[in-house]
C-alpha positions as a Markdown table, in Angstrom:
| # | Residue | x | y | z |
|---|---|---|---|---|
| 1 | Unk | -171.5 | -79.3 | 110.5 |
| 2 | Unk | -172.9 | -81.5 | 108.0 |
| 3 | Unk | -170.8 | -83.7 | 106.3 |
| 4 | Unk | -169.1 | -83.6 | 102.3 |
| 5 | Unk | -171.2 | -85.0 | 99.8 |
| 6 | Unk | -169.5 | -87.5 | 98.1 |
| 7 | Unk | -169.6 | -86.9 | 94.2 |
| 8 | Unk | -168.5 | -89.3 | 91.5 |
| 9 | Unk | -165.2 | -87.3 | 90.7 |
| 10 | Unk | -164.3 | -87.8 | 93.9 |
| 11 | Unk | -164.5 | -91.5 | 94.0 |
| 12 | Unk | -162.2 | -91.9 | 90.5 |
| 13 | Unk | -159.8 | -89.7 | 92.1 |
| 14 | Unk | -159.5 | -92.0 | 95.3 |
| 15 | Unk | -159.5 | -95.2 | 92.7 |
| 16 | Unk | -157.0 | -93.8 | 91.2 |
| 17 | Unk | -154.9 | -92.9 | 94.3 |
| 18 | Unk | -155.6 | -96.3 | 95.2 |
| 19 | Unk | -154.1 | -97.7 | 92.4 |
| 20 | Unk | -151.3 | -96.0 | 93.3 |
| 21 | Unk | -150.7 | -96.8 | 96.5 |
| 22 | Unk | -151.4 | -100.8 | 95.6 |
| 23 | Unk | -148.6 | -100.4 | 93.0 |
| 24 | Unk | -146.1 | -98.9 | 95.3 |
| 25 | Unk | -147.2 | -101.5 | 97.2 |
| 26 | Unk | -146.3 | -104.1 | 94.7 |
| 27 | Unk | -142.8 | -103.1 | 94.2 |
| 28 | Unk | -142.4 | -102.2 | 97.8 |
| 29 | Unk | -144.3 | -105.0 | 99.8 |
| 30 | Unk | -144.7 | -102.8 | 103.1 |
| 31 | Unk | -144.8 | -99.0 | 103.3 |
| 32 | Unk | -145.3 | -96.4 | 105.9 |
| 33 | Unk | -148.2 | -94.0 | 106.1 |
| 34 | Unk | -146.4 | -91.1 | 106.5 |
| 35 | Unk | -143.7 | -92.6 | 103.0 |
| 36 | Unk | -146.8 | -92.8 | 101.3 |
| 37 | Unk | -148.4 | -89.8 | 101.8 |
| 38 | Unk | -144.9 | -88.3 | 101.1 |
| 39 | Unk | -144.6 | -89.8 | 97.6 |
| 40 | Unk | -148.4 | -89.3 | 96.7 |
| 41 | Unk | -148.4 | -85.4 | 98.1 |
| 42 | Unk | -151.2 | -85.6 | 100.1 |
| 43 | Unk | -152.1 | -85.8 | 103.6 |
| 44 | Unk | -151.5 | -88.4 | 106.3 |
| 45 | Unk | -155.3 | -88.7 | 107.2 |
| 46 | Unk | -155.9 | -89.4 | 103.7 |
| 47 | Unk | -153.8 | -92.1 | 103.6 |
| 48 | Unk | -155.1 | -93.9 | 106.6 |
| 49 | Unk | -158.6 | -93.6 | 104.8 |
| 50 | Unk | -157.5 | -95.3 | 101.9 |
| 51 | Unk | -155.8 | -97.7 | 103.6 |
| 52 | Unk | -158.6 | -98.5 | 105.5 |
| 53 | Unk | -161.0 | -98.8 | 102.3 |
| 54 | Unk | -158.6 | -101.2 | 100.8 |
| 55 | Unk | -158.0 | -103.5 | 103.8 |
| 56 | Unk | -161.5 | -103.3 | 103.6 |
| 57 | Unk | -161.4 | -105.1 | 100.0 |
| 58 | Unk | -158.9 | -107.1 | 101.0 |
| 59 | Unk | -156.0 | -106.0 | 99.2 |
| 60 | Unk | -153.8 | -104.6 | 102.0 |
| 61 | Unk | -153.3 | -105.9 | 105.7 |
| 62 | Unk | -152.7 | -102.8 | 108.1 |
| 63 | Unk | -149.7 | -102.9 | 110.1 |
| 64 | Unk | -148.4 | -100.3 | 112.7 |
| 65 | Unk | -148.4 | -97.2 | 110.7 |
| 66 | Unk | -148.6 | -98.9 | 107.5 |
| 67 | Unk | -149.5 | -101.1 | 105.4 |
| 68 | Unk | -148.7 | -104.4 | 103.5 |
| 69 | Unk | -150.3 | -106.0 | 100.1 |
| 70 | Unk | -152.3 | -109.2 | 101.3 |
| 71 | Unk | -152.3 | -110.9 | 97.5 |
| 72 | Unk | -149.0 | -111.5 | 97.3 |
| 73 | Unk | -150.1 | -113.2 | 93.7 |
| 74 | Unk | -151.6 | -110.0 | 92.2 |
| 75 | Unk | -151.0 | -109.6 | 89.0 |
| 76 | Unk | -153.1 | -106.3 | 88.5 |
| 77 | Unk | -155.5 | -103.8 | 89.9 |
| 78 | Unk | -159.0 | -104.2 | 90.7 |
| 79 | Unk | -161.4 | -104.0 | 87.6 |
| 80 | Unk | -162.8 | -100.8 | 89.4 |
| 81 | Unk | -159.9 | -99.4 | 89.7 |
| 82 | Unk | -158.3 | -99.8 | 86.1 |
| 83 | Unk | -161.0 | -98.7 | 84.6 |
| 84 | Unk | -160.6 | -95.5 | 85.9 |
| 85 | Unk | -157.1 | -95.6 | 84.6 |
| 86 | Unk | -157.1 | -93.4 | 81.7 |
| 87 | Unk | -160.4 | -92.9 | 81.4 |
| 88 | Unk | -159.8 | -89.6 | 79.9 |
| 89 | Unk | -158.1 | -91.7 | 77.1 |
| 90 | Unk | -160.1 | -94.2 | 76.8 |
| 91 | Unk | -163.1 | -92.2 | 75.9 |
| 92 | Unk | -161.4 | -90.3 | 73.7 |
| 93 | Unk | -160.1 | -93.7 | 71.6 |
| 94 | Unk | -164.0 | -95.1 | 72.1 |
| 95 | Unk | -165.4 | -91.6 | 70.5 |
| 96 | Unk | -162.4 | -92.0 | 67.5 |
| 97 | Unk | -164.0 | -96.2 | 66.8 |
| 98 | Unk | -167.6 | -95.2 | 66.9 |
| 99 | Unk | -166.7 | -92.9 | 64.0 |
| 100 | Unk | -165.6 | -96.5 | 62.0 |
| 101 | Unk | -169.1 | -97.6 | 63.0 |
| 102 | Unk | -172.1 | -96.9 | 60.2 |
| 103 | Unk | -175.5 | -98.0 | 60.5 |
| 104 | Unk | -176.3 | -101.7 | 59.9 |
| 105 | Unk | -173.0 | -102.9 | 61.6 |
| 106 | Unk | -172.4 | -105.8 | 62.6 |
| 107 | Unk | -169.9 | -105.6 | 66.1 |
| 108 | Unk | -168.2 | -107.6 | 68.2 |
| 109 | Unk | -167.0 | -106.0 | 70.9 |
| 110 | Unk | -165.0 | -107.1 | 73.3 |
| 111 | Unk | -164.9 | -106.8 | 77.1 |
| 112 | Unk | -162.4 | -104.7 | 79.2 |
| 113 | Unk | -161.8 | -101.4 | 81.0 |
| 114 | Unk | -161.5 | -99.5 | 77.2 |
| 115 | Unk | -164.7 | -100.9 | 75.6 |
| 116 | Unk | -167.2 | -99.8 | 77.2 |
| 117 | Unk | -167.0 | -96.2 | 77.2 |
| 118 | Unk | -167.5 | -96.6 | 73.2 |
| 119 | Unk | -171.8 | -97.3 | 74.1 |
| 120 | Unk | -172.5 | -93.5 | 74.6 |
| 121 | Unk | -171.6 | -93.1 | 70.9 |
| 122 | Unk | -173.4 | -95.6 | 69.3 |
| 123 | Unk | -176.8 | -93.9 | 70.0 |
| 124 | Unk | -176.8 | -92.1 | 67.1 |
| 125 | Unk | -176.2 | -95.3 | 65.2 |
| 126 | Unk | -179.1 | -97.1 | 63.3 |
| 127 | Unk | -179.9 | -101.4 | 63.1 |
| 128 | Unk | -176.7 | -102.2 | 65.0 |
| 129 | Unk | -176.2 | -105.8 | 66.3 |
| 130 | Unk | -173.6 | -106.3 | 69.1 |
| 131 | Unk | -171.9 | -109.4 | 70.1 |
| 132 | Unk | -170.0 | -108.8 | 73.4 |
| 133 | Unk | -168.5 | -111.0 | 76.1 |
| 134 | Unk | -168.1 | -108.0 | 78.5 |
| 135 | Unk | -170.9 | -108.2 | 81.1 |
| 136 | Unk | -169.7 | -104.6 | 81.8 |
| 137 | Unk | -170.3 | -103.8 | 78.2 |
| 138 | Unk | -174.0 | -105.6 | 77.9 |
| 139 | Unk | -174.8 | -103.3 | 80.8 |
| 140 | Unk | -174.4 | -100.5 | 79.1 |
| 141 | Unk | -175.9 | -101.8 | 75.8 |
| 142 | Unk | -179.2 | -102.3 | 77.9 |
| 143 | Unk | -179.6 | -98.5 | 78.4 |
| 144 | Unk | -180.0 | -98.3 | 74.4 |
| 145 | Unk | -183.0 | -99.4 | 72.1 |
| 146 | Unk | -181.5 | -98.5 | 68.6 |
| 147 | Unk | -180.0 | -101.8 | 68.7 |
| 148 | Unk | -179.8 | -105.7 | 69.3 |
| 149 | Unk | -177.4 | -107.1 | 71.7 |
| 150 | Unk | -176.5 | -111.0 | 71.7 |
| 151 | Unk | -174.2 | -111.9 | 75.1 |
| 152 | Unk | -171.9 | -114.9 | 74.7 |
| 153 | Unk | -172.2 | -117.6 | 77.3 |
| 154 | Unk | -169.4 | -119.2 | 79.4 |
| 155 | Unk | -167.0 | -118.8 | 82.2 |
| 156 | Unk | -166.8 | -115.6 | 84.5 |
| 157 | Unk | -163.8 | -114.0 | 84.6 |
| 158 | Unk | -164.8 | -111.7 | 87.5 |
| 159 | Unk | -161.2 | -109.9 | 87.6 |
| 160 | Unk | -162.2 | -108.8 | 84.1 |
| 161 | Unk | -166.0 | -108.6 | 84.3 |
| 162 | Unk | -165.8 | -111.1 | 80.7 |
| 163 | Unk | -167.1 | -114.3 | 79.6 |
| 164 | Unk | -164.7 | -117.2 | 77.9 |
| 165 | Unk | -164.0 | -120.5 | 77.8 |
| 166 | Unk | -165.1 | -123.3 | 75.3 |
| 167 | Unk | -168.7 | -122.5 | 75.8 |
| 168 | Unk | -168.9 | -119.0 | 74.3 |
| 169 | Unk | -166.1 | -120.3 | 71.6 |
| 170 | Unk | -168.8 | -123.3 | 70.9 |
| 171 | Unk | -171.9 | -120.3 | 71.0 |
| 172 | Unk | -169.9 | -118.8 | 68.2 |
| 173 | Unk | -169.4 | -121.6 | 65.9 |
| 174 | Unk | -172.1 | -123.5 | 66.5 |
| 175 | Unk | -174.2 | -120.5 | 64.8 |
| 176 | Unk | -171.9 | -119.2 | 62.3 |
| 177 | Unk | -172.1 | -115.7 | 64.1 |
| 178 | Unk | -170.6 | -113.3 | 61.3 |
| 179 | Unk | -169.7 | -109.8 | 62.3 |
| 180 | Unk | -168.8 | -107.0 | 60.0 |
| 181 | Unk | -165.9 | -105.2 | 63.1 |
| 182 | Unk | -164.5 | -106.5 | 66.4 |
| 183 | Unk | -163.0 | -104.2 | 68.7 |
| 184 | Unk | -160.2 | -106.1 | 70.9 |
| 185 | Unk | -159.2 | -104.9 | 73.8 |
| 186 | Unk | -155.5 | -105.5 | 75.0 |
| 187 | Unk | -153.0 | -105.8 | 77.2 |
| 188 | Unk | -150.1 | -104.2 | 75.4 |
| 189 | Unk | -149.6 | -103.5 | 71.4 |
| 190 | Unk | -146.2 | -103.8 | 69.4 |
| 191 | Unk | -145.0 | -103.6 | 66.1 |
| 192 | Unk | -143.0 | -106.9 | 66.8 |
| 193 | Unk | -144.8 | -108.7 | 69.2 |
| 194 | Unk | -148.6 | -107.4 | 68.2 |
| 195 | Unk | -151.4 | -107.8 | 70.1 |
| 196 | Unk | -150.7 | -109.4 | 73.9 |
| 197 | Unk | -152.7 | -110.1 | 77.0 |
| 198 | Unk | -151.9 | -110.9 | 80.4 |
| 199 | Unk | -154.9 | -113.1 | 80.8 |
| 200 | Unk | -154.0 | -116.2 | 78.8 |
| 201 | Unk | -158.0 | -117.6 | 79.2 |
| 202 | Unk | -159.5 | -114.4 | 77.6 |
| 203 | Unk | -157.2 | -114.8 | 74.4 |
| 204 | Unk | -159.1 | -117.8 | 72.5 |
| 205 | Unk | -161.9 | -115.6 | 72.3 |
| 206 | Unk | -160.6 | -112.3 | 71.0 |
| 207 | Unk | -158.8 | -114.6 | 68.4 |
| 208 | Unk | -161.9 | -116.4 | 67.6 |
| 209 | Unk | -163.8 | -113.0 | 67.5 |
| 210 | Unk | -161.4 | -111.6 | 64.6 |
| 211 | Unk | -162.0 | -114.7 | 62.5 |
| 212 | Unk | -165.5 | -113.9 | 62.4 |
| 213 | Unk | -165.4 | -110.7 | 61.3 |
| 214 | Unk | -164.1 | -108.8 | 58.3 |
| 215 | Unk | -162.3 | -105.9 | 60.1 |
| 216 | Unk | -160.4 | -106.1 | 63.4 |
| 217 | Unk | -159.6 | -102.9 | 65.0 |
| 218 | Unk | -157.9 | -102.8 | 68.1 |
| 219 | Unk | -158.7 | -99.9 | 71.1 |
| 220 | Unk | -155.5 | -99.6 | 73.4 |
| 221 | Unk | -154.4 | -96.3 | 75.5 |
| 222 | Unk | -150.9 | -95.0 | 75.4 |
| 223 | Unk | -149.6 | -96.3 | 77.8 |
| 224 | Unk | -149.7 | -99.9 | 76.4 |
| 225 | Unk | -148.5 | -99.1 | 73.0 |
| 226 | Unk | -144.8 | -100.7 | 72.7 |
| 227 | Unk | -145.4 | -102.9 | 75.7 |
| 228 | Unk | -145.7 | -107.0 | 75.9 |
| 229 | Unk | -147.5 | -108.9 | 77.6 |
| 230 | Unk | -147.5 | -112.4 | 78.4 |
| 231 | Unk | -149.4 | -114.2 | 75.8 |
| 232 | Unk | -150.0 | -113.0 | 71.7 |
| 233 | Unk | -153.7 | -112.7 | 70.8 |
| 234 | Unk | -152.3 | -111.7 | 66.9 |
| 235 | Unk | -149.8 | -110.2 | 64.9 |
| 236 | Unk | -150.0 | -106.4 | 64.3 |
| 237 | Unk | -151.0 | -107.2 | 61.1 |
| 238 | Unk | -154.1 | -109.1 | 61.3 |
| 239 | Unk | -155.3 | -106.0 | 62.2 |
| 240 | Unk | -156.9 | -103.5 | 60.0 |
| 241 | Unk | -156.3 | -100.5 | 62.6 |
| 242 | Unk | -155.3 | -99.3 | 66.2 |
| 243 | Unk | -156.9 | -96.7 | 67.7 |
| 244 | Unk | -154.6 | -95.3 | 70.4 |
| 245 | Unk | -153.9 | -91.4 | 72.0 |
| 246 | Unk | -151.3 | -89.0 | 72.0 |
| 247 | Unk | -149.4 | -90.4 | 74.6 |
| 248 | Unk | -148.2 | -93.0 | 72.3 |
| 249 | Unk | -144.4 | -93.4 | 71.3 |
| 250 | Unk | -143.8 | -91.9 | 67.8 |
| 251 | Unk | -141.5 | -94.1 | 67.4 |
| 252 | Unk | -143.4 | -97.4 | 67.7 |
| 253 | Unk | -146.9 | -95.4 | 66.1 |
| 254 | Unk | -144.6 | -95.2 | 63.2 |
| 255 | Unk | -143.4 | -99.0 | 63.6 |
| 256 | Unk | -147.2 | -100.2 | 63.6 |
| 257 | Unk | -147.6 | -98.0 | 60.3 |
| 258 | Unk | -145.0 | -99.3 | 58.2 |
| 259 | Unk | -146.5 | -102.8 | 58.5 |
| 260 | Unk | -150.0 | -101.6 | 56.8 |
| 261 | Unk | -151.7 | -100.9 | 59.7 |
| 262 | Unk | -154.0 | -97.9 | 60.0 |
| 263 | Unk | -153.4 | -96.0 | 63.3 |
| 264 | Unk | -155.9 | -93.3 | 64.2 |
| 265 | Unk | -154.8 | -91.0 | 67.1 |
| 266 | Unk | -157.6 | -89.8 | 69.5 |
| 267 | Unk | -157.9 | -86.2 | 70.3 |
């Protein structure tokens, strides 16, 4: 018999499994095949597949019928993995800022899982310049010609697929780049705490990125709204909106509000 093709939708749904299984891993530094396949619902032979894929990347060493996590300093998924985390959400939030976005617009957009799914609406727009520091997000930019795209130089992050680091601070201010938006992308967003990060190197950038511009808008799924992370990139309200989904807690939606912040739900 000839074998499966393998389609796209089938790859996100093993990333995503994947993720899983690293972050039962994570709180449970060795687990069993046949635990995990009873906590995920799925077969044993799909398990030892995974497993094997992601010994393969080097983020699990296989034991007798198991598996342990090899980082024991990992702090979070695989770029390709978390950017399938989501997804659904983030292109929803993406579609919502593109509709902020008129012709002539000056952006700065920021690198990360969230940001790039925003390129497939910007076709429609007219004379758009983009600063980014996501080499994820130039990619896609270089599909379009409706627009200009300037790449900041610096140091790879290649857990995040961005560029920081004094260098693409110094790019910045040594030609007065002026932007009319930035979209920031972050960790976790709180009425109290604001804007936070995990990665403490990417945050002189995104801060440096909302001084230039006039409106700061900030794209973050549900699931990080009323969370913290380690490091503040800003206070809620240096921000002029948050563009988030459904998912996120009334409570804290209504929190973000009351402090004069503009918070667009995604549908």
């Amino acid at each position: 018999m000839p074998r499966k093709k393998i389609t796209n939708d089938d790859q996100q749904i093993a990333r995503v499994r994947h993720l899983k299984i690293l972050n039962i891993l994570k709180e449970s530094p060795m687990a069993s095949i046949k635990d995990l396949a009873g906590m995920l619902d799925i077969s044993q032979s799909t398990i030892r597949r995974d497993l094997d894929e992601l010994a393969a990347q080097g983020l699990v060493r296989r034991v007798f019928g198991g598996a342990i996590l090899e980082r024991q300093n990992w702090n979070e998924p695989p770029f390709e993995l978390r950017e399938t985390l989501h997804s659904q959400e983030k292109d929803k939030i993406t579609r919502c800022a593109a509709e902020l976005i008129v012709d002539g617009d000056i952006l700065f957009i920021d690198g990360g899982t969230t940001t790039q799914f925003i390129v497939p609406y910007l076709t429609s727009k007219k004379n758009l310049t983009i600063v980014t520091c996501g080499l994820n997000v130039a990619y896609e930019l270089n599909r379009l010609e409706n627009l200009t795209t300037f790449v900041v130089g610096g140091e790879l992050h290649t857990d995040s697929h961005s560029i920081s680091g004094a260098l693409a601070l110094a790019v910045l201010d040594v030609y007065k780049i002026r932007c009319t938006k930035a979209l920031i992308a972050a960790s976790a967003i709180s009425a109290e705490h604001g804007a936070t990060n995990r990665i403490l190197d990417r945050i002189p950038l995104k801060r440096k990125a909302m001084e230039i511009s006039q409106k700061s808008i900030v794209l973050a799924d549900g699931s990080k709204v009323g969370t913290v992370a380690l490091g503040q990139i800003a206070p809620i309200t240096d921000f002029s909106a948050l563009i988030t989904d459904a998912s996120a807690p009334e409570e804290e939606i209504a929190a973000i509000r009351a402090q004069g912040v503009d918070v667009f739900i995604a549908e």
